[in-house]
C-alpha positions as CSV (number, residue, x, y, z in Angstrom):
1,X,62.5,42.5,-5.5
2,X,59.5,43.2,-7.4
3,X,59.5,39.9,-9.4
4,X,59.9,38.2,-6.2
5,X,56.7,39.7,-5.2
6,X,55.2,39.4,-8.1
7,X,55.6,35.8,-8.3
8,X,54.4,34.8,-4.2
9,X,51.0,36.8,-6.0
10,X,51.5,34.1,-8.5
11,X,51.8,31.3,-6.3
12,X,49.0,32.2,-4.4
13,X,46.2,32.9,-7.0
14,X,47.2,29.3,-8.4
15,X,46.7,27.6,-5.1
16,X,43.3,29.1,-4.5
17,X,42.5,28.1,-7.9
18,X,43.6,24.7,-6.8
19,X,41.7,24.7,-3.8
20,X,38.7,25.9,-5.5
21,X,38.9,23.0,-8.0
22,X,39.5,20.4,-5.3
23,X,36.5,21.1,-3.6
24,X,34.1,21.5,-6.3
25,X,35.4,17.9,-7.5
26,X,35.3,16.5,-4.0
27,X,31.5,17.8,-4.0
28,X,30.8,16.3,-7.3
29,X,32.1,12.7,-6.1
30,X,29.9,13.3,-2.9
31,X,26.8,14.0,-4.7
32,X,27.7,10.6,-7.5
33,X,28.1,9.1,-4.1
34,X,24.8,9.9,-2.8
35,X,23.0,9.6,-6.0
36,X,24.1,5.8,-6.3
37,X,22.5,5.1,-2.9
38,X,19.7,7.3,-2.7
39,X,16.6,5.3,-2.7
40,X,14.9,5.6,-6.1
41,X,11.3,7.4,-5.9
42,X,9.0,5.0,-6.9
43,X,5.6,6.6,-7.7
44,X,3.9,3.0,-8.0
45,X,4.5,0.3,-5.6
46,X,4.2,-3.7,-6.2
47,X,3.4,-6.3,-4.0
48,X,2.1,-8.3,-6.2
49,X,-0.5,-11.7,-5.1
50,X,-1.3,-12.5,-8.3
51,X,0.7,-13.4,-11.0
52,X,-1.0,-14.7,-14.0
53,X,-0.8,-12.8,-17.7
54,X,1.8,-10.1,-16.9
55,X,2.6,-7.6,-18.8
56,X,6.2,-6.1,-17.9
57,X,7.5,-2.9,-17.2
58,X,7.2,-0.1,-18.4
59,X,3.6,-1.9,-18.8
60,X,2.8,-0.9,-22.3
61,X,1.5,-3.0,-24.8
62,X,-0.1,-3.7,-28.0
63,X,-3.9,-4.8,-29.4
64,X,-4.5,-5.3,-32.9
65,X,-1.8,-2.3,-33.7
66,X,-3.2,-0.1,-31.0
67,X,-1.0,0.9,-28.5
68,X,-2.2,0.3,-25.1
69,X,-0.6,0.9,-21.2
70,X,-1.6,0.2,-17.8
71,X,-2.5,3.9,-16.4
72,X,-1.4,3.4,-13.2
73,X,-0.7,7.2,-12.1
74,X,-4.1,7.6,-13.0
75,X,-5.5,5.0,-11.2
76,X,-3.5,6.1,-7.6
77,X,-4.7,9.8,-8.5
78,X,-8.5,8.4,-8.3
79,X,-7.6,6.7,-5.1
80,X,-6.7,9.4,-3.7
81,X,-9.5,11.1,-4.3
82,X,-11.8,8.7,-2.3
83,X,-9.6,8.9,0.1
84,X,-9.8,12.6,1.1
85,X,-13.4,12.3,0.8
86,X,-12.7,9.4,3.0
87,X,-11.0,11.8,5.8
88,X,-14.1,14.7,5.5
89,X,-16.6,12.1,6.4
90,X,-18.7,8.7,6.5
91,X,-18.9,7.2,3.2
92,X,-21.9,4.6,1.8
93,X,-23.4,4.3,-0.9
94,X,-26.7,4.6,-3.2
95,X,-28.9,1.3,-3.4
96,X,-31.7,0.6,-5.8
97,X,-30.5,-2.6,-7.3
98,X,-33.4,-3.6,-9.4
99,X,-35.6,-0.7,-8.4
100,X,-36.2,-2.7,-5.0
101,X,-36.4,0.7,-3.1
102,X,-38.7,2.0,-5.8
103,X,-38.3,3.2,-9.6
104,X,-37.2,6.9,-9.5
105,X,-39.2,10.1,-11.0
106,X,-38.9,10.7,-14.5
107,X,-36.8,13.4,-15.7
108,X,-39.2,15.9,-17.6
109,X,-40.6,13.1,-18.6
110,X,-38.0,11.2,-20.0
111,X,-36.3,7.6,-18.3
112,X,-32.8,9.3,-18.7
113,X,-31.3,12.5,-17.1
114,X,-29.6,15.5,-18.6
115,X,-26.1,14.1,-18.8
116,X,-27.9,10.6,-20.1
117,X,-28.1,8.3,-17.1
118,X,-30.2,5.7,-17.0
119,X,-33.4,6.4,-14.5
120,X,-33.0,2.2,-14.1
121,X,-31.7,0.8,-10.6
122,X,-31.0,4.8,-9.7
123,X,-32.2,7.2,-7.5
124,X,-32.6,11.0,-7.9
125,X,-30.4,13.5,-6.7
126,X,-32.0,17.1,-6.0
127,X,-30.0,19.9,-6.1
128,X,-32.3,21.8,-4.1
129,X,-35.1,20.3,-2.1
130,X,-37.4,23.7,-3.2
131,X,-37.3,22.5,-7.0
132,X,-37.8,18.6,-7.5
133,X,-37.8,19.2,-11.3
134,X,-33.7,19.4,-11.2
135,X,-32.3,16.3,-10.5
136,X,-29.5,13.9,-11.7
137,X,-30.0,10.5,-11.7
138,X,-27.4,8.7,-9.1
139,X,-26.7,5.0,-10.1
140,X,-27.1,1.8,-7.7
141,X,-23.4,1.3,-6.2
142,X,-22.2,4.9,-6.4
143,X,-19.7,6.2,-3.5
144,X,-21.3,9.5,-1.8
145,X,-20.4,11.0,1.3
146,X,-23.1,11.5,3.8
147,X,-23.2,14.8,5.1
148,X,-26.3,15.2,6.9
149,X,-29.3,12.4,7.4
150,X,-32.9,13.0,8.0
151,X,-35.8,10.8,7.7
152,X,-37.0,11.9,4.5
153,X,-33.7,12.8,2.8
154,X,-30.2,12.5,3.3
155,X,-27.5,15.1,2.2
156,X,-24.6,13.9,0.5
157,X,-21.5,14.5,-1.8
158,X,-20.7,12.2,-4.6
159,X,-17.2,11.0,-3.9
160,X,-16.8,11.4,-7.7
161,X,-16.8,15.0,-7.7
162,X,-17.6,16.6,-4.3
163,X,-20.9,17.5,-6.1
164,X,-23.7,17.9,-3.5
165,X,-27.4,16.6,-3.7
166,X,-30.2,15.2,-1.9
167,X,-31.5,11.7,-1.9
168,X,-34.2,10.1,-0.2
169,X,-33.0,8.6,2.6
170,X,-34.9,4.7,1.7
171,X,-31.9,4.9,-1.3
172,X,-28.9,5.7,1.1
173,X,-27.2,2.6,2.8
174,X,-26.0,4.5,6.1
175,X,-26.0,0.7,8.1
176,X,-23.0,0.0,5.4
177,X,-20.5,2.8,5.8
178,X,-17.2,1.9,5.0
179,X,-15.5,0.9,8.1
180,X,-11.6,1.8,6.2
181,X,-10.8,2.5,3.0
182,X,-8.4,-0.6,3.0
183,X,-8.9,-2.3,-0.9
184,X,-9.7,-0.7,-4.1
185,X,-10.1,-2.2,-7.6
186,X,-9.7,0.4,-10.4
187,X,-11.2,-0.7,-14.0
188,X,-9.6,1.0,-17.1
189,X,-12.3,1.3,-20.3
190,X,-9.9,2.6,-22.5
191,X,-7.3,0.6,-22.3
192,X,-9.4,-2.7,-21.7
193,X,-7.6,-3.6,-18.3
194,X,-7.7,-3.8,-14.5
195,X,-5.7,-3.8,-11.1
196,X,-6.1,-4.1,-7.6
197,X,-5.2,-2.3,-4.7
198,X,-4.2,-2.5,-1.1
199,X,-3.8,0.5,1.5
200,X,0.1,0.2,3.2
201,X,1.5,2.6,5.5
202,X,3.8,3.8,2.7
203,X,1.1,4.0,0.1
204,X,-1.4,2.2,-2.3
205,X,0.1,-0.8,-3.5
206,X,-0.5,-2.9,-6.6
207,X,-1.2,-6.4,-5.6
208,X,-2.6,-7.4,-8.7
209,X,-3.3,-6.5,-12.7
210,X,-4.3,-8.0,-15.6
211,X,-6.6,-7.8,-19.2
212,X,-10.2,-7.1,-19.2
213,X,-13.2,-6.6,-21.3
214,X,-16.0,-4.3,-20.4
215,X,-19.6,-3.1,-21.5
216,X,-20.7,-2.6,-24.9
217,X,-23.5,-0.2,-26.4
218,X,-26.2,-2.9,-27.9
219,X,-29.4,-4.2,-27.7
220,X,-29.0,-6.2,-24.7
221,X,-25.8,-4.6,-23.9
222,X,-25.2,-1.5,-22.2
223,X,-21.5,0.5,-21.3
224,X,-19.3,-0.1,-17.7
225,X,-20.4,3.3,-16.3
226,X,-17.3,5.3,-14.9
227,X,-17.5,6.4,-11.6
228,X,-16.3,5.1,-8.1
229,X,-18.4,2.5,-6.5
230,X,-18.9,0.2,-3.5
231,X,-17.8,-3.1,-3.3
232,X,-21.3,-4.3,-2.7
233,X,-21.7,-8.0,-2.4
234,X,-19.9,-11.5,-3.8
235,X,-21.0,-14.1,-6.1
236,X,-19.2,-17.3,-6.2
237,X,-21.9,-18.2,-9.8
238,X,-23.5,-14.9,-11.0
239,X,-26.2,-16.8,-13.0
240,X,-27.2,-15.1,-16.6
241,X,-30.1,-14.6,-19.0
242,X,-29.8,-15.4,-22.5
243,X,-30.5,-12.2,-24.1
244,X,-34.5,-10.9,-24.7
245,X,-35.8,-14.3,-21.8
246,X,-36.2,-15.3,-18.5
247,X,-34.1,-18.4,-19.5
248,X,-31.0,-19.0,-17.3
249,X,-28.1,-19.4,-20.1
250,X,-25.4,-20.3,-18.0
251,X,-23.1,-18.3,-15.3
252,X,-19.9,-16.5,-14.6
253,X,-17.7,-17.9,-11.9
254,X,-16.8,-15.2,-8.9
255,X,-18.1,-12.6,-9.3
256,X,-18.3,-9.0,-7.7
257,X,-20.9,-6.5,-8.1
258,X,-20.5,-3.3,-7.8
259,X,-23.3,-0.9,-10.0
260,X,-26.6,-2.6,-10.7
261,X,-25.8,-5.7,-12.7
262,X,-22.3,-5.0,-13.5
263,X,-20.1,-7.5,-12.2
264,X,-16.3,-8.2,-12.0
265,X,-16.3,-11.7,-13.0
266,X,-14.2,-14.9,-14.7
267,X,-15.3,-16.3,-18.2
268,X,-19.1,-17.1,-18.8
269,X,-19.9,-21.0,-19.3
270,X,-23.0,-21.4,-20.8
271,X,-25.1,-24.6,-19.9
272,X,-25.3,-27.3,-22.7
273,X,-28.3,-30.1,-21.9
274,X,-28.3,-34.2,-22.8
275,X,-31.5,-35.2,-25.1
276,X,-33.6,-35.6,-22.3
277,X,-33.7,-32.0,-21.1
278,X,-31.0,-32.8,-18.4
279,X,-29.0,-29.2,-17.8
280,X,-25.4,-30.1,-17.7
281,X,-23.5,-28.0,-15.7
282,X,-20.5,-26.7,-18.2
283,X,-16.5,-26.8,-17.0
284,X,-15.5,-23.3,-16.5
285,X,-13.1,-21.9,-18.6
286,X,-9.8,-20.0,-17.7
287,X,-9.0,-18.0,-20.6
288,X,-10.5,-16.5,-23.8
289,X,-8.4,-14.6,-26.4
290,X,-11.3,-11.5,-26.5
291,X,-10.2,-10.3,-22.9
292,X,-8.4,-7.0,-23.4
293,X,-9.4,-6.5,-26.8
294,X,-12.4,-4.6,-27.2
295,X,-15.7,-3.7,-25.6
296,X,-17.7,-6.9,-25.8
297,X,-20.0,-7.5,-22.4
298,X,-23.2,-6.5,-21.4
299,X,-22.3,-4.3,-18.6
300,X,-20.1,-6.8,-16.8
301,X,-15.9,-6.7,-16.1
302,X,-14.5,-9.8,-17.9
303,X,-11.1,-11.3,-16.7
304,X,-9.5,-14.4,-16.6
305,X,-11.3,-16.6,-14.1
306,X,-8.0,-17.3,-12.0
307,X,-7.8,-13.6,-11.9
308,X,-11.6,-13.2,-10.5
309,X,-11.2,-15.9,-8.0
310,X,-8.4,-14.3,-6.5
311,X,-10.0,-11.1,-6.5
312,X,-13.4,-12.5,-4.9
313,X,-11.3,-14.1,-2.1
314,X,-9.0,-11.1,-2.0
315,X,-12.1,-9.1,-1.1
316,X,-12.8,-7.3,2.1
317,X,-16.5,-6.3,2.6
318,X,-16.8,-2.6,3.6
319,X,-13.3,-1.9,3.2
320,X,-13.5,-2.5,-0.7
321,X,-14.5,0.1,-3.4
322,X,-14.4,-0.3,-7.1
323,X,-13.5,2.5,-9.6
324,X,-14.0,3.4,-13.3
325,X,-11.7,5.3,-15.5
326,X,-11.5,6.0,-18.9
């Protein structure tokens, strides 16, 4: 009698061991189930427009032994940036291409501010109205977010940083607000390389990328700044000095500008003229070996020209903001 006992204990403790096991396998196939057809979370999207010179997944690649990678993370986490200063209010930007709203103060004297901008084609930002000897100067293109206007001055936050100054108001270009925050072209100065942005209802969305080559330090050259700028105006010929004249040297095809003289544009042609002093106007090339390599412009945003053309068509005027990362 007490084996027979002992044994229907047995018999039960082994099948609730077996019902314990089936279950934790039936779970296991459930969640392999559900794992094979669970969307994938895709931090980048693609939709892409343009196609020319890609560089495939996982987008990392090689120049002159240094290894190199489309920062694409990086580029959304900007964009996201502009746009929740976007959502806190109306965003413009700061306008003194070529000192045509007058040449900003001097900086204790000196034609550069604390943190070494350029007092050329920028305007001054005061940190507090009662001391106009602290200041930063605030370059032509820049993104700010306009927080209150008066006739003399209008308060604003870089869209950079949130950082708040004041700026006279003939600098501020409040008839150009952004109307949405649609298009977005993100330049990259480390890694010598570009992409392009539109705004979908699931997300930013890479519509384009490619190779670029950005400012130089130099005599006549100067760095790409980094910052977030405004889309400001389109160039189907941006026409260029040759360095130290006033002597047109030739021109780069679709072109964007976006800070001062810095454009986004396809590969320079420079003119060649016949004996008799004819200029003739050069074929425009499509591709140069130098783009992605190193710093080599003057201020500019080299990229293949089919890549600039369909970014200058691509282009939507104040929807369309251009940012600088390093």
């Amino acid at each position: 009698m007490k084996h027979g006992k002992l044994i229907i204990i047995v018999l039960l403790l082994i099948m609730i061991l077996l019902s314990h096991i089936s279950a934790r396998l039936q779970h296991s196939e459930e969640t392999e189930v559900s794992e094979d057809i669970a969307e994938p979370v895709q931090a980048i999207r693609f939709d892409l427009q343009y196609h020319g010179y890609l560089i495939p997944e996982p987008f990392e690649y090689d120049i002159n032994g240094e290894a190199r990678a489309f920062q694409f993370e990086k580029m959304v986490a900007a964009l996201k940036r502009a746009e929740e200063q976007f959502a806190k209010g109306p965003i413009t930007y700061v306008d003194n291409y070529k000192n045509q709203n007058g040449y900003a103060p001097y900086f204790r004297g000196r034609p550069v501010d604390a943190a070494g901008t350029s007092r050329d084609a920028s305007a001054p930002g005061y940190i507090d109205l009662s001391d106009k000897d602290e200041f930063i100067y605030v370059r032509d293109g820049t993104l700010v977010r306009v927080i209150s206007e008066k006739p003399d001055f209008t308060q604003v936050a870089l869209v950079q940083n949130d950082q708040e100054y004041f700026i006279p108001s003939k600098y501020v270009r409040t008839e150009y607000y952004l109307i949405h925050l649609s298009r977005a072209i993100v330049i990259d100065i480390s890694n010598q390389n570009i992409a392009a942005f539109e705004k979908r209802p699931d997300g930013w969305t890479v519509v384009s990328y490619g190779l670029a080559t950005t400012g130089k330090m130099g005599t006549y050259h100067q760095p790409t700044p980094i910052g977030f700028f405004y889309g400001i105006e389109r160039r189907e010929r941006f026409y260029y000095l040759k360095d130290g004249t006033d002597e047109i040297e030739g021109y780069a095809p679709y072109a964007i500008r976006f800070t001062a003289g810095a454009y986004i544009h396809g590969l320079a042609a420079a003119y060649q003229y016949a004996e008799d002093g004819t200029r003739i106007d050069p074929e425009v090339r499509e591709f140069s070996d130098t783009i992605g390599t190193v710093p080599l412009s003057h201020m500019c945003v080299r990229v293949y020209t089919s890549h600039a053309r369909f970014l200058y068509e691509w282009l939507v005027h104040r929807e369309t903001i251009v940012i600088v990362i390093d």
